[in-house]
N, C-alpha and C positions, 0 to 999 in steps of 0.2 A: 046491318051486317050481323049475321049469326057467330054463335058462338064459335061455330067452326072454322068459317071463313077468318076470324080475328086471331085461331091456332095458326090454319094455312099463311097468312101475313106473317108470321114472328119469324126474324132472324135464327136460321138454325145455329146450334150448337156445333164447334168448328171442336173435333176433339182428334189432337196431335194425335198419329200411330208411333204404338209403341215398336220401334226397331230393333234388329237383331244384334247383338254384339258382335264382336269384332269374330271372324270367323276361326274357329280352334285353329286350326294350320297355320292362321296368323298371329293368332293370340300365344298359342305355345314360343316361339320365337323371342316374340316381343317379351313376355316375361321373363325369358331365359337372359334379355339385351340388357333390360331393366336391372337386372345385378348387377350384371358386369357392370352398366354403367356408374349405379352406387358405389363397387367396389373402386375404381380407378379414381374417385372422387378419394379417398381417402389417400393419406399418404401409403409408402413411399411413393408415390403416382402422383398425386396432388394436383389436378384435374378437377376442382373442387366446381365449374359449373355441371358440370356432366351429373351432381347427384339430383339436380333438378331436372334433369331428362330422366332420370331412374326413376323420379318417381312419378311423370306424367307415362313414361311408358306402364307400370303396373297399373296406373287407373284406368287408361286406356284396354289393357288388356280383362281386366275386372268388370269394367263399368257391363251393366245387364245380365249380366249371367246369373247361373244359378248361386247357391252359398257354395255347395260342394265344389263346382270347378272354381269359383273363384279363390278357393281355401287352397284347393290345389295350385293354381296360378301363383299365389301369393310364396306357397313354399316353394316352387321353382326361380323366384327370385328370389328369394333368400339363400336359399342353396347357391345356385351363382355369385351373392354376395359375401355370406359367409365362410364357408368352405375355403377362397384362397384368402380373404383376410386374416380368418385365422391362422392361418399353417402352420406359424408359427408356434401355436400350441404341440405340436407332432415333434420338434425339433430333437427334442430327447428323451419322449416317455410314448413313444409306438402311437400306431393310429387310432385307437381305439379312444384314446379320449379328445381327442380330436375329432372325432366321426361325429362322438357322440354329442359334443359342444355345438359343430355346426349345427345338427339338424334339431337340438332345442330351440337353437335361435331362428333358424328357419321357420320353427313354429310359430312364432308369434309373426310372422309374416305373411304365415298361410291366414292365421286368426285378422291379419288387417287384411287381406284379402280378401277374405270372406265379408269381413263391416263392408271394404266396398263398393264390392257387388252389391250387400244390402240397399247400401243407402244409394242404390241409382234411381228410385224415385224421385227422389230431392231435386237429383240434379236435370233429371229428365222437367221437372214441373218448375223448378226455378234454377234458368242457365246460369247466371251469374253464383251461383252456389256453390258449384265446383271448386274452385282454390280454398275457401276459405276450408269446407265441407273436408276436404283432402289434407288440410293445413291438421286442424282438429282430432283426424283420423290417426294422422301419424304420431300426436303428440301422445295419443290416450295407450297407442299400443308399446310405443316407448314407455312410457309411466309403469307401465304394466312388468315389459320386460324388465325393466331397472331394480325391481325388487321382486322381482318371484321368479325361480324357486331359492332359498336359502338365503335371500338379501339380493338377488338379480344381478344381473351380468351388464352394463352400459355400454358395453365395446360396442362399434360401430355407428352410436347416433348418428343422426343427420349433422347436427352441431357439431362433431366433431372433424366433419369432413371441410370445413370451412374456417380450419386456422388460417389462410392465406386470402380467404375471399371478403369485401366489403360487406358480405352479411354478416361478419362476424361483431360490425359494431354494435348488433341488436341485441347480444350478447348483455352488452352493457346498462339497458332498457330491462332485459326479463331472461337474464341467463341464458341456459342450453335450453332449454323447453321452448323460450323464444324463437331461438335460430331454427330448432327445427321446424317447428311452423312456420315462421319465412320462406325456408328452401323451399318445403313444401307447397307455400300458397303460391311458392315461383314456378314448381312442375305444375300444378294446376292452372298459374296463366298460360303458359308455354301449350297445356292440352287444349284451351277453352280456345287461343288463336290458332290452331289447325287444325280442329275438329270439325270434317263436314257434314255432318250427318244433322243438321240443325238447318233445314231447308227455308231460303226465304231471307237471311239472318246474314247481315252481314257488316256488322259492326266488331266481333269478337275478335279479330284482327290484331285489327288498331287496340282496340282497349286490353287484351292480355299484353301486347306490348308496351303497351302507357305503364298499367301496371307494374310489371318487372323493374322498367326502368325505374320507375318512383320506390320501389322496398330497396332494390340497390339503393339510390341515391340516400334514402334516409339513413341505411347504414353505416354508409359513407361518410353522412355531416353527423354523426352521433359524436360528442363532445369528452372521446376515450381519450386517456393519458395521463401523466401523473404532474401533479400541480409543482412550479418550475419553481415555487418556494418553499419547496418540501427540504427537509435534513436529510442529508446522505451521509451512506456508511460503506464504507470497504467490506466487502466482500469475498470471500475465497472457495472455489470449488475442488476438492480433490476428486479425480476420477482413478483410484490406485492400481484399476486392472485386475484382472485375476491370471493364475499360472495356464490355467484352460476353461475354457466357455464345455459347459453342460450340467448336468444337476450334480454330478460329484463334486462341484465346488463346496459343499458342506466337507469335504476330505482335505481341501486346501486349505481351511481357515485361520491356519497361521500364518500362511505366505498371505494371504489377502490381508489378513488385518494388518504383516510387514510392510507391503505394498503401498499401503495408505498411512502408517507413519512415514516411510522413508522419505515417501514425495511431499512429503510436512515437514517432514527436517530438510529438504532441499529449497522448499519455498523458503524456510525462517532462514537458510544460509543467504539468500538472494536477498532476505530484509535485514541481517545482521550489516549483509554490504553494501547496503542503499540501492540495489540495484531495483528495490521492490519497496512499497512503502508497506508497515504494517496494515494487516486486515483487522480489521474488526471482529470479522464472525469466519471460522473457519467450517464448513459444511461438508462430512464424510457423506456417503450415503447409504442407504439398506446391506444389510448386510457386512459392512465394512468391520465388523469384530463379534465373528458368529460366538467367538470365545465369548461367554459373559464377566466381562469385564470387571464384574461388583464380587465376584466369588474368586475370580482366578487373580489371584496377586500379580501373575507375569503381565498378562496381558492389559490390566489395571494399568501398570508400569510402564508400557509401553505407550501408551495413551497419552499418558500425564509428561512422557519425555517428548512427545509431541507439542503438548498443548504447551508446554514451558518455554521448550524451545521456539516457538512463533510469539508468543506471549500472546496470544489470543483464547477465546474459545470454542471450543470446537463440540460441533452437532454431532456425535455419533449415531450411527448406527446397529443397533445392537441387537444378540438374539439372550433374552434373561429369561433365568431359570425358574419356577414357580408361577404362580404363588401355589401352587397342589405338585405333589409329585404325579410325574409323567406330564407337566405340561408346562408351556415358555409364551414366552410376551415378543412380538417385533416391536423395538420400542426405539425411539428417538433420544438420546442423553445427554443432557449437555457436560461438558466437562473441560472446570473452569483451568486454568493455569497457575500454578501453586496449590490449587483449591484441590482437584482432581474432580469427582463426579459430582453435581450437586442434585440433590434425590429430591428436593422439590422442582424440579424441572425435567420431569423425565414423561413424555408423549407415550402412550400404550397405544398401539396400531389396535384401531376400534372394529375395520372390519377385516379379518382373516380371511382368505379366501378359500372358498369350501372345496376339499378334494386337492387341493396342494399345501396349504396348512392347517387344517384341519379336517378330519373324513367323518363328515356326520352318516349316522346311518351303517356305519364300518362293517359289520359280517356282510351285509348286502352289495356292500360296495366290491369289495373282495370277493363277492362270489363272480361281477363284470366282471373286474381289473385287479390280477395282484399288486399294480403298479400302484395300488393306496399305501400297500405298505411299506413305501419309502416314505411314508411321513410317521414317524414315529412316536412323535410328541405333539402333543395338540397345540395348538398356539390359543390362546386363551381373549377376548378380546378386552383392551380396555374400554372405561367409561366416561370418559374426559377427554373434551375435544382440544388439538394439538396446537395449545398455545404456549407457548414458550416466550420466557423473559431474560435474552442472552444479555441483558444491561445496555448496550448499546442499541439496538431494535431487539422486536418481541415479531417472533417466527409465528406462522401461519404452518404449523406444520402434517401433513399428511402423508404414508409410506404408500408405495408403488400404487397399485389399481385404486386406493382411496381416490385421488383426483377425478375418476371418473365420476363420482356419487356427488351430484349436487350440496347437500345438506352437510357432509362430513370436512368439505371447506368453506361453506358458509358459516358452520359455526364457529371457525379461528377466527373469521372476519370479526363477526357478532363478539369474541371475547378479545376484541381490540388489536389482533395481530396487524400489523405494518408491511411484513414482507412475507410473498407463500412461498413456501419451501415443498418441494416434494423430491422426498430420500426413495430411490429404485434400484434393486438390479435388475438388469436386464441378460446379467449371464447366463439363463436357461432359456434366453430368447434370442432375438435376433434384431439386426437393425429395422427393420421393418416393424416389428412392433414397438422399439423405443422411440421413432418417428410418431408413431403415434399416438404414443403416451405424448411425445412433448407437444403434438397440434391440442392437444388438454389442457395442459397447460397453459400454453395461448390464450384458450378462451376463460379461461379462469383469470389472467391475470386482466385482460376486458374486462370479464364481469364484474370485477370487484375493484377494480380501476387500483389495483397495487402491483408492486413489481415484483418477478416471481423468478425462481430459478428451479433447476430439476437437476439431480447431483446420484450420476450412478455408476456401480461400480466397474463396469466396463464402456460405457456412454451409451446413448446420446446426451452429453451433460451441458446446461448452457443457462444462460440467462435469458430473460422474457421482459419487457417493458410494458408499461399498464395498456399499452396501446396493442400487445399482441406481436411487436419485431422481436426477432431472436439474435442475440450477440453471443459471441464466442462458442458454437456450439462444435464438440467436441466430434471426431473422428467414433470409431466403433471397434472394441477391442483394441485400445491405445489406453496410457498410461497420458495424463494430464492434468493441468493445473492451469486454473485461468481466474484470475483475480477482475474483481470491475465494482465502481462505485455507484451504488444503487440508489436512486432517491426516493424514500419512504412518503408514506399515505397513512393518513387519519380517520378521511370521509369516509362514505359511503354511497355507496350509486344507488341510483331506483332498482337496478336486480338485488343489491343485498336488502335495502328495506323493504322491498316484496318480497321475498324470499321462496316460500312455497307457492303463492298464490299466483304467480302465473299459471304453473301448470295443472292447480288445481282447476281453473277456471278456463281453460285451452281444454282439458279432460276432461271437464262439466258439459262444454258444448258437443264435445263427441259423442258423448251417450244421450244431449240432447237430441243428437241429429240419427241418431240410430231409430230412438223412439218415434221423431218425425216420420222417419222412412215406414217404421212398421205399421202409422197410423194411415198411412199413403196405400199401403201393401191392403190393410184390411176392407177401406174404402172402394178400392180399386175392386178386390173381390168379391164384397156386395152388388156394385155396381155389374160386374157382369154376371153372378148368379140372378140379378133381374132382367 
């Protein structure tokens, strides 16, 4: 046999065609579906499997295109998602910073868009790749968004859409960076069993279904809750209301800070006459004594006839003057009864957020929006993470949007707090975004497997159990008080002693898989320039 004849015998080379993506008139839709579906996943909707249709529909609509359309693609789901979750930003300072909020965040969803359209080599040359490939993609562009620009924006993770859903035990495992790769690796089985463009193949079915069920299930038996030999403390939440919801509540700052003693002198009457047993730890929340309390003798005063009158002590919330002129601290304060404030237990809110307490950048910003200059005084941040030592438990404390930033309640955890505490108002918002804050909460009190409450001045205010249920949770622009006996936590779960490292290593693989794609991308293009 010649050499030739022994060429003409070999098995030829069987080389898959590369197919067309999903046709634009279809794909525009589907990405437009893809928000919304995200968005109704979040509360007040809470709809929470629908965000793993959100995000098999954007890969679907991405998967082979170019970067440009799929960049585009990507920001048409975000736009659908973001835009009505925010709104509530619009509520009292005009559209414009609201426009411009959404379509930041949009951005970074056009930027995952675009990775995944890249990486449809991957998934084109190894089909079981997709979930995980998709998992990885959303964790790194969250990463991303969570800290830039100015310290980043976390509103909207995938983890957060899943305070009510059995993914949220994984929480417990490796935090929010976790859950969002779960959801994720869930739109990814959901794509890989109805995808038919994989001719020949028909196993993908059954096994995205296998899959799904099994990250559920694990969620599910995850071994959340708080240990039933734990010491428990009385607890007290005032929620004192304000006179009107909008940003002039900086004008009402003595009726709010009245607001919330008087409903503390109402409680201490209900425990004077046994109708209430005393609390232990009394919890104001943000904002509840814009007066700074440490300079102004009345409002001082008014405080300390609270704290006496319950005999307890009480979390304020406070806005304090300094430490430089023209700038204030949001800061957390405990303040004992008989004692009045004690200054080694005082929380400095670590990140301020940018463009409502403080305008970095200000001539520019004000050249946008004059609407920066309603913040007049910069809030300055502290540098001590919010652990508090009320004598009977030690607070895990963090003010409003902190809850969202993995690392700024991890480290209460880390400096031994027992119970998380997050002080918010929500008077310049709306119930729909307090809904939201507290599915964060949820997952925080999971992750770190302690029990947590969220206390604000107009609600949603309630308590959270290590497991993620909510008790006593408060109406919306109502005046309330709701007392509950909480049992404290020691441990630590495997999300607090991994701490960063899930999702540095969830965002190691992402940019692993980008590299793969572009080594697939070049080969591929050798090959047909020969």
């Amino acid at each position: 046999m010649t050499t030739l004849d022994r060429d003409e015998t070999r098995t030829p080379t069987v080389v898959r065609p590369v197919r067309s993506p999903l046709p634009l008139r279809v794909a525009v839709p589907v990405a437009v579906a893809a928000g919304l579906a995200l968005l109704v996943a979040f509360p007040p909707y809470g709809w929470w499997p629908s965000a793993a249709v959100g995000v098999a529909g954007l890969a679907a609509a991405t998967h082979r295109r170019r970067l440009r359309a799929g960049a585009g693609l990507g920001f048409l789901t975000g736009v659908a998602l973001f835009a009505p979750l925010l709104a509530w930003t619009n509520l009292h300072t005009g559209l414009l910073p609201w426009v411009l909020l959404s379509l930041l965040q949009a951005g970074y969803l056009a930027v995952l868009g675009a990775a995944t359209a890249w990486v449809s080599p991957v998934v084109d040359r190894w089909r079981w790749a997709w979930p995980p490939v998709t998992g990885v993609l959303w964790v790194g562009q969250e990463a991303l968004r969570d800290r830039t620009p100015f310290g980043g924006f976390p509103w909207g993770r995938l983890a957060f859409s899943q305070d009510a859903s059995p993914l949220l035990g994984w929480a417990w495992l490796g935090g929010a960076p976790l859950v969002t790769a779960v959801v994720a690796v869930v739109g990814g089985l959901l794509l890989v069993a109805v995808w038919r463009w994989w001719p020949g193949v028909r196993w993908q079915p059954v096994a995205g279904v296998a899959g799904v069920v099994a990250l559920v299930a694990v969620g599910w038996l995850v071994p959340s809750g708080a240990d039933p030999g734990g010491r428990t403390v009385r607890v007290a939440i005032v929620q004192g209301n304000v006179p009107r919801l909008g940003l002039d509540f900086n004008a009402q700052r003595q009726a709010v800070l009245n607001n919330h003693v008087d409903a503390t002198l109402t409680l201490a009457e209900r425990v004077a006459s046994g109708a209430e047993r005393r609390p232990d730890l009394v919890v104001w929340p943000e904002n509840s004594s814009d007066i700074d309390p440490l300079r102004n003798a009345a409002a001082g005063a008014r405080i300390s006839q609270a704290a006496d009158a319950v005999g307890a002590p009480i979390l304020v919330g406070a806005v304090l003057a300094g430490p430089g002129d023209g700038e204030v601290r949001n800061a957390g304060i405990l303040w004992r009864p008989g004692g009045g404030p004690d200054l080694g237990q005082v929380y400095t809110k670590r990140h301020p957020v940018p463009f409502a307490e403080y305008v970095p950048m200000r001539s520019l910003a004000r050249a946008v929006s004059k609407q920066v200059d309603r913040v007049r005084a910069d809030f300055v941040p502290g540098a001590s993470p919010g652990v508090v030592d009320a004598g009977a438990v030690v607070l895990g404390d963090v003010i409003c949007f902190e809850v969202a930033y993995d690392g700024l309640v991890r480290d209460t955890v880390d400096g031994g707090a027992q119970l998380l505490v997050v002080q918010t108002n929500n008077a310049t918002f709306d119930v729909a975004e307090a809904r939201q804050q507290l599915a964060m909460v949820r997952l925080r009190a999971v992750e770190h497997g302690r029990a947590a409450l969220m206390a604000s001045t107009v609600g949603v205010s309630g308590f959270v159990a290590p497991d993620g249920r909510v008790s006593d949770a408060t109406g919306f622009n109502t005046r309330a008080v709701v007392v509950r006996d909480v049992t404290l936590a020691e441990g630590r779960t495997p999300a607090t002693w991994a701490g960063w490292w899930p999702e540095v290593a969830l965002a190691g693989l992402a940019v692993a898989a980008l590299v793969v794609a572009g080594a697939l991308r070049r080969r591929r293009e050798v090959t047909a320039a020969g």
